[in-house]
C-alpha distance (Angstrom), angle and dihedral (degrees) to the residues before:
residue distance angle dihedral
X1 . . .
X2 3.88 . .
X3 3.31 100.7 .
X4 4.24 92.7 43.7
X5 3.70 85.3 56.4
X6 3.84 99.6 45.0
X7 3.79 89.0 49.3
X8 3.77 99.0 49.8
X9 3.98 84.5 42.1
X10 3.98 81.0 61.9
X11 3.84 98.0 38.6
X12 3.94 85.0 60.7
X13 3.55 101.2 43.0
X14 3.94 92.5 54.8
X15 3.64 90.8 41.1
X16 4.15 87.3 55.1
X17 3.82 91.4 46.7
X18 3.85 94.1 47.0
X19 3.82 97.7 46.5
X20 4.20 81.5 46.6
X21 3.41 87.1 64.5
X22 3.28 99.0 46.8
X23 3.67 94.6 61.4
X24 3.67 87.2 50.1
X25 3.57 98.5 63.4
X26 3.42 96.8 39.5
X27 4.28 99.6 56.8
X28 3.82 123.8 112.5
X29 4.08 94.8 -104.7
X30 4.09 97.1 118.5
X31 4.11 108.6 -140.4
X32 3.95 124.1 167.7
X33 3.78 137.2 155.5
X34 3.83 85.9 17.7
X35 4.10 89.9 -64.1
X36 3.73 105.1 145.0
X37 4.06 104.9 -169.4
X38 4.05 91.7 159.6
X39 3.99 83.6 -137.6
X40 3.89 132.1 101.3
X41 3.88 122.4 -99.9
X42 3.94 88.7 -108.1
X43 4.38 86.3 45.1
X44 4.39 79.3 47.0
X45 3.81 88.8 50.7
X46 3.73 100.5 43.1
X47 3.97 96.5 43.9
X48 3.81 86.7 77.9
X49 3.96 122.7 63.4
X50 3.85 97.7 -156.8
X51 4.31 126.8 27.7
X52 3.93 110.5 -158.4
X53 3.21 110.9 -150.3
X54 3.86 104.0 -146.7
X55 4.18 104.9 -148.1
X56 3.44 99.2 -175.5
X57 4.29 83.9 69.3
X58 3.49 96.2 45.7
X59 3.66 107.7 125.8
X60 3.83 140.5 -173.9
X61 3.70 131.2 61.4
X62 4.23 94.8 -96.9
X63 3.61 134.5 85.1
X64 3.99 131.8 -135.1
X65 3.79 92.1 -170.6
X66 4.34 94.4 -149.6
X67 3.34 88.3 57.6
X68 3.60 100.3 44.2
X69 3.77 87.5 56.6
X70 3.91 111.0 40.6
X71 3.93 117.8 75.6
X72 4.10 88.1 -155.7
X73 3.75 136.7 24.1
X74 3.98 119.6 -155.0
X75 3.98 123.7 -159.6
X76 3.57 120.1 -150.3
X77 3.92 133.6 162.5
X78 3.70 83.8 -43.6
X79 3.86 94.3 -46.9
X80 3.83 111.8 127.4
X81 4.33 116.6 -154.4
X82 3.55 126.7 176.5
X83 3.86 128.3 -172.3
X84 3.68 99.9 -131.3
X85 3.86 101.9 166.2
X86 3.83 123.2 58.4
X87 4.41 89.2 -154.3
X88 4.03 95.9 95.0
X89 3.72 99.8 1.3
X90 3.61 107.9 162.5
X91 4.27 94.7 33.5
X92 3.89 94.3 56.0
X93 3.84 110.1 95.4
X94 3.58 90.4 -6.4
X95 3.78 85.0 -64.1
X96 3.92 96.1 -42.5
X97 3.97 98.2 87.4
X98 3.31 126.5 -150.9
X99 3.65 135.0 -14.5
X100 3.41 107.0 -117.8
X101 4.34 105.8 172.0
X102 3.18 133.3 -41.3
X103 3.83 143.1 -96.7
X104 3.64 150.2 -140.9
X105 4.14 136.0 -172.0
X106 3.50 131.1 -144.8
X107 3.36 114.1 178.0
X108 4.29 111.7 -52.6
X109 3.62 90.3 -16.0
X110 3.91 124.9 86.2
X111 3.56 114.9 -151.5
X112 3.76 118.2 -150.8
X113 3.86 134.8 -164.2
X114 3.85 99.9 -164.9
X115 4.32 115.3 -163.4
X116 3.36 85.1 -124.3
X117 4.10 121.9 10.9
X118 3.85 91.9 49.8
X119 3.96 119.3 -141.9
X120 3.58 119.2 7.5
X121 3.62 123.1 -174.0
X122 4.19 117.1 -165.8
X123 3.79 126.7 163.3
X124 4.04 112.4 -123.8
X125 4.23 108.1 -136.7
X126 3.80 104.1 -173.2
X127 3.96 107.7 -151.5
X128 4.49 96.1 176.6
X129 3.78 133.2 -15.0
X130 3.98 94.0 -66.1
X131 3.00 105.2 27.2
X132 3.93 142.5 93.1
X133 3.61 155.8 164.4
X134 3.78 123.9 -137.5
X135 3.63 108.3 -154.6
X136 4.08 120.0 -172.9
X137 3.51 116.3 -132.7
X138 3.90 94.7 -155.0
X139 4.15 102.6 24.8
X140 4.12 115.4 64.2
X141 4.25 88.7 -121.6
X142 3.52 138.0 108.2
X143 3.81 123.7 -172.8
X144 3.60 133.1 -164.0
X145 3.88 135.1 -124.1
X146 3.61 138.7 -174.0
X147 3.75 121.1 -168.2
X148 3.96 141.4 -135.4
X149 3.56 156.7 137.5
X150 3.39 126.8 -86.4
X151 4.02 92.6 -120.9
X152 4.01 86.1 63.5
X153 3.71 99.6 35.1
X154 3.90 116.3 120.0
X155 3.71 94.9 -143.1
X156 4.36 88.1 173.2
X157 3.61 91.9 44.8
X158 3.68 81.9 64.5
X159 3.64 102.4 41.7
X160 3.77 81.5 58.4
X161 3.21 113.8 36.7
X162 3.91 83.0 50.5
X163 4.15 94.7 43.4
X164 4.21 95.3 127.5
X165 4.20 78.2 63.7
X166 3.72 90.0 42.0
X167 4.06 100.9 59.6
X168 3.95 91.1 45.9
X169 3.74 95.4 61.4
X170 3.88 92.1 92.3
X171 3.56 127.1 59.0
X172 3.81 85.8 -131.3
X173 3.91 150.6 -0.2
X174 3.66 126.7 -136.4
X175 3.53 139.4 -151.8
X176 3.86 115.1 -115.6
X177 3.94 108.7 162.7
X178 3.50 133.6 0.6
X179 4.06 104.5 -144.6
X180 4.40 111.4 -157.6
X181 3.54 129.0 -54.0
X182 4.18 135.4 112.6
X183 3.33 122.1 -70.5
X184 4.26 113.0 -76.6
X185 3.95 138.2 171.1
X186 3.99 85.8 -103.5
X187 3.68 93.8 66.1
X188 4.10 91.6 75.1
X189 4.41 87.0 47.6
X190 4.01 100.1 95.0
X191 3.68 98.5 162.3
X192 4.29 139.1 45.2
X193 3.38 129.5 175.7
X194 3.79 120.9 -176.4
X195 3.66 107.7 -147.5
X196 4.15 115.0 -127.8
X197 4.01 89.7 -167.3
X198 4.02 83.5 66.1
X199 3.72 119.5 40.0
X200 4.04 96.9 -140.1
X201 3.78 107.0 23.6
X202 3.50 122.7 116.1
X203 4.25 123.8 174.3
X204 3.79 119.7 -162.4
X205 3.79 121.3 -165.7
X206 4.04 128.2 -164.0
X207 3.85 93.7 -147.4
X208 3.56 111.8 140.7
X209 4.10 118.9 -92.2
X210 3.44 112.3 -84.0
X211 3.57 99.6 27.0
X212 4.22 101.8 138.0
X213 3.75 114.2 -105.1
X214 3.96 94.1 -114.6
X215 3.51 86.9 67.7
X216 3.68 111.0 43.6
X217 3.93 112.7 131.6
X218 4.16 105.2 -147.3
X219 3.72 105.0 -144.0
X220 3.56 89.0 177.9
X221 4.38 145.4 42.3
X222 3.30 137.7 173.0
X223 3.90 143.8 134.4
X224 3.72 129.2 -74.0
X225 4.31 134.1 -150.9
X226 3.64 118.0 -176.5
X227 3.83 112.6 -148.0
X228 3.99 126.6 -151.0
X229 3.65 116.8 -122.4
X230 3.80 116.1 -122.3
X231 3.97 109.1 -119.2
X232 4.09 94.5 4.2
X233 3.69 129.4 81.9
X234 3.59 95.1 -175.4
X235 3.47 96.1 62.1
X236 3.90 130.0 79.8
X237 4.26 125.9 -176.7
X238 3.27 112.3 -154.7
X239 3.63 131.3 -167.9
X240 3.62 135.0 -150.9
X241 3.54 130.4 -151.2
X242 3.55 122.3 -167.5
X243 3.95 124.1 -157.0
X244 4.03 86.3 -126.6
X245 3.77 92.1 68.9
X246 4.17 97.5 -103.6
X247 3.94 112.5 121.3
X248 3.76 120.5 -168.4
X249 3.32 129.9 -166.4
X250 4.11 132.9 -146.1
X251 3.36 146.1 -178.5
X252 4.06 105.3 -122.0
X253 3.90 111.4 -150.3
X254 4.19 122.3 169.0
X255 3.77 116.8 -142.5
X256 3.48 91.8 178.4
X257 4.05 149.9 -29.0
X258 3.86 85.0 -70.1
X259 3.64 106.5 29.2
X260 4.13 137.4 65.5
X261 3.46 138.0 179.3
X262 3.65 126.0 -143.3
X263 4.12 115.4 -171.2
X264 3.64 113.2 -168.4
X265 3.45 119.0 -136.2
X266 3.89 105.0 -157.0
X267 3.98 90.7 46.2
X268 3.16 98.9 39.3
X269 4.28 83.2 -130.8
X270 3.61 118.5 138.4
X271 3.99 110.6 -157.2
X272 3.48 127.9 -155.0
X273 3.96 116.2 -144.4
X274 4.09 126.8 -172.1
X275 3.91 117.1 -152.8
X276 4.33 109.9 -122.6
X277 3.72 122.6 -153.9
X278 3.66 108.8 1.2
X279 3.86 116.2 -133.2
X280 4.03 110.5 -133.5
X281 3.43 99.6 -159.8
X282 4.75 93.2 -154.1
X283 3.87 80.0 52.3
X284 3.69 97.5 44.6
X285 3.91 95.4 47.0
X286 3.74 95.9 44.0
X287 4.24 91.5 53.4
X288 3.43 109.8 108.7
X289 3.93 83.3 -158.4
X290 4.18 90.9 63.7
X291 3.64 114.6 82.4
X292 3.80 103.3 170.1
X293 3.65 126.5 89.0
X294 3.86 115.4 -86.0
X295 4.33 109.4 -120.3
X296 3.55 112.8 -81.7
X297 3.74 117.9 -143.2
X298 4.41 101.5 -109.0
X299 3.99 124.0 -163.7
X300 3.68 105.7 -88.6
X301 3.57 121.4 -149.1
X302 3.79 122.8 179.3
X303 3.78 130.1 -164.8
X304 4.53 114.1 -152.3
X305 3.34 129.3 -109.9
X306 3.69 120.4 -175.4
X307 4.36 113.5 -142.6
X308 3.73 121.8 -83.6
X309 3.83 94.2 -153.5
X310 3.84 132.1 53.4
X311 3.57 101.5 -132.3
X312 3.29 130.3 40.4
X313 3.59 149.3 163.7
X314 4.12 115.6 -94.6
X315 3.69 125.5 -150.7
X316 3.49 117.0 -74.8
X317 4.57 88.6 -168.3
C-alpha cells in the first residue's frame, strides 16, 4: 500500500512539473536567437518608432509586394505605416508615413490586414534588440529590419543611399535654367524621366518648356548608373547612356525633395531640373484606374567615382 501511494505521489509531482513547463514555453514573452527582451513581440515591435527595411539583405526567391515597396514600417496600437516615397520622408506622418493596414500578433507570428493585399501572415525571428527578420509563411523570402526612433533616424542617409528610387518618383523632370558652360548637344534636352517600371531606363525629350507631361514626345532612351562620390555623401554622378552610342556624364546634386542639379562636366554647364507630378506610391496602388505594378525597392549596388571639377555645388536638401 506504501509503495502504491509513494509511486502515484511521484506520478503527480512529474505530471505538475511537466505541465509547468508547458505553460512556460507557451506565454506571450517573444525570445529568439538567445535575445531575451522580457517584452512581447507586439511590446518588441512598438519599442522602436521607425523599422528600416534593409533591401540589399533581402533574401529568398518570393515577393511580399508591401514590403518590397516601403523603406520603413511603423507599429502602433495595431496600426501599421510605411514610408513608401522618399519626396518628404521625414514630414509625412510625423516621420512614420502612411498608414497602410493594420496588424495583429499572436505569439511569433505577425498578422497583417494590408489596405490593399489583404491578410499577410510572416514569422518575426529576432537576431539583437533592433533588429528583425520578417519571414513569409506562404512566399520563399525573408527581409530584414533594423529599428529606431525618430530622434536618431538618418532620414538623408536614406534619401541617398536610396537616390536611383528618389529620381523616379515623378513622371518627369524639367529644365528650368541652364547656369554657364559652352555650347553642347544637352542644351536642346528639356525633359527626363527615369522610368520606375525598368530599374535603369531613363527617356529625355526636347519638347519645349512647359509643354504638359501627357504630351511629352521622347526623342531619346537609354540606361542610367548612378555613381558614389569618394569622400562626399551628398553628392551622386550619374551617367547616361544613350541607345545611339553617346554617354554623358554629370554631377547629380539635390536641392530639395523636388529639385536636382545636374553639372556637366564636358561643358562646363550646370542644369537645373524641377520634378513634375509626383508619384505617391499608397495612392497609386489603391487606384482602381492603375494597372501596372507599383516600384519595388531592388538591391542597389554602386561603384565610386571621385569629382572631375574643383568646385562644386553641395546639397542644399
Amino acid at each position: 500500500m506504501m509503495k502504491t501511494l509513494k509511486f502515484t505521489l511521484i506520478v503527480l509531482i512529474i505530471s505538475f512539473t511537466f505541465t509547468s513547463c508547458i505553460v512556460e514555453d507557451t506565454r506571450s514573452d517573444f525570445y529568439d536567437n538567445g535575445v531575451d527582451n522580457g517584452m512581447s513581440l507586439d511590446g518588441l515591435l512598438q519599442s522602436k518608432d521607425l523599422w528600416y527595411i534593409n533591401s540589399n539583405q533581402t533574401y529568398g526567391s518570393g515577393d511580399v509586394r508591401f514590403l518590397s515597396l516601403a523603406f520603413t514600417l511603423s507599429f502602433k496600437h495595431g496600426n501599421l505605416y510605411a514610408n513608401n516615397n522618399l519626396v518628404d520622408i521625414g514630414s509625412v506622418g510625423n516621420g512614420l508615413g502612411d498608414q497602410i493596414g493594420y496588424y495583429n500578433t499572436n505569439g511569433t507570428i505577425l498578422e497583417i490586414d494590408h489596405d490593399l493585399d489583404g491578410a499577410i501572415d510572416l514569422e518575426v525571428i529576432q537576431t539583437s534588440n533592433n533588429r528583425i527578420k520578417l519571414k513569409s509563411l506562404h512566399q520563399n523570402v525573408t527581409y530584414q529590419l533594423t529599428g529606431y526612433n525618430v530622434n536618431e533616424f538618418d532620414f538623408d542617409a536614406v534619401f541617398y543611399d536610396n537616390i536611383e528610387f528618389f529620381l523616379q518618383e515623378y513622371i518627369a523632370w524639367e529644365k528650368t535654367a541652364t547656369i554657364g558652360g559652352t555650347t553642347n548637344p544637352f542644351d536642346n534636352e528639356n525633359f527626363l524621366a527615369f522610368v520606375p517600371e525598368d530599374r535603369n531606363s531613363f527617356l529625355s525629350s526636347q519638347d519645349e518648356v512647359g509643354t504638359n507631361v501627357d504630351n511629352i514626345y521622347w526623342d531619346f532612351t537609354g540606361s542610367y548608373e548612378v555613381f558614389d562620390v569618394q569622400d562626399y555623401d551628398d553628392i551622386k554622378i550619374i551617367d547616361l547612356n544613350y541607345d545611339n552610342g553617346d554617354t554623358e556624364e554629370f554631377e547629380l546634386t539635390i536641392n530639395n525633395d523636388g529639385k536636382i542639379t545636374l553639372y556637366h562636366y564636358d561643358s562646363d554647364t550646370s542644369y537645373e531640373f524641377e520634378g513634375l507630378d509626383q508619384i505617391i506610391y499608397k495612392k497609386q496602388a489603391l487606384s482602381k484606374e492603375v494597372k501596372k505594378e507599383p516600384r519595388k525597392r531592388f538591391k542597389v549596388t554602386r561603384s565610386v567615382k571621385t569629382l572631375r571639377t574643383k568646385t562644386h555645388k553641395t546639397s542644399n536638401r
